[in-house]
N, C-alpha and C positions, 0 to 999 in steps of 0.2 A: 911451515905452517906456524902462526904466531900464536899466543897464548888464548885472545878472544877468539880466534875462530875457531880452538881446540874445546872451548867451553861451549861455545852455542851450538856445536858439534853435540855433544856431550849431552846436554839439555833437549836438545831434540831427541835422542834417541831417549831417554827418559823418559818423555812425552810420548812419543810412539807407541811403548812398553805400558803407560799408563793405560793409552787409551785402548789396545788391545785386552788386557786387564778387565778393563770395566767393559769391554763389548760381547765378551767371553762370561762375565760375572751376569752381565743383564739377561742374556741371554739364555745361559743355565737357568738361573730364578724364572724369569718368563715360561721355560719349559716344564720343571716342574711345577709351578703353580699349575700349568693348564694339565699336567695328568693326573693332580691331583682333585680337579673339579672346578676350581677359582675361574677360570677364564672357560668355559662351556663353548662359547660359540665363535671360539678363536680355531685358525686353522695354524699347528705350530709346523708345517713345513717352512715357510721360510724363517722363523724362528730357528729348525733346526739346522738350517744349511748356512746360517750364519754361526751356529754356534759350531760344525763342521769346518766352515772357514777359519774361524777362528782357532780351533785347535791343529787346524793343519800351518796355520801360523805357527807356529811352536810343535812342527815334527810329528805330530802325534794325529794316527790316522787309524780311522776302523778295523777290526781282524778278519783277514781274507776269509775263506771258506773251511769250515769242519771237518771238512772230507778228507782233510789231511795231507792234500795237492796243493802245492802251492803256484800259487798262481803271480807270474810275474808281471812285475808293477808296468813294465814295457811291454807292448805285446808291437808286433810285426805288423805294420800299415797289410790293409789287403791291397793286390791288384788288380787293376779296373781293366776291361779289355777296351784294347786302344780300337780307334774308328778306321775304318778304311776307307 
C-alpha cells in the first residue's frame, strides 16, 4: 500500500469518527432540550433511536433487566411448524 493511499485511508476514518461525534452530540442536545420543555411538540423517539444508534456505534448499549437474570444478547431463533 503506498503512502497516499495509507493517508486518504487515514483521513476518512477521521471523518467517519467526526461525523459520528457530532450525530451523537446533536442528538443528545436535541433530547435534552425537548425534556427540558424547549421543543414541546417535538416527538423525540426517533431523536432517541438515533442517538441509540449512535452509541451503539461505539459499543455502548442499554442495561438489561433488574431482576438480576441476565438475559443473553443471542437468544435461539423459534421453530416454525413445517407444512405438510
Amino acid at each position: 500500500m503506498d503512502d497516499n493511499t495509507e493517508k486518504t485511508e487515514q483521513s476518512y476514518e477521521w471523518l467517519s469518527e467526526l461525523v459520528k461525534v457530532s450525530v451523537l452530540s446533536w442528538s443528545a442536545a436535541l433530547l435534552t432540550l425537548s425534556y427540558m420543555g424547549f421543543f414541546q411538540k417535538m416527538d423525540p423517539t426517533f431523536i432517541a433511536s438515533v442517538f441509540s444508534g449512535s452509541l451503539a456505534g461505539y459499543g455502548i448499549s442499554r442495561a438489561a433487566e433488574k431482576s438480576g437474570q441476565k438475559k443473553s444478547k443471542i437468544e435461539e431463533p423459534t421453530s416454525t411448524p413445517k407444512a405438510k
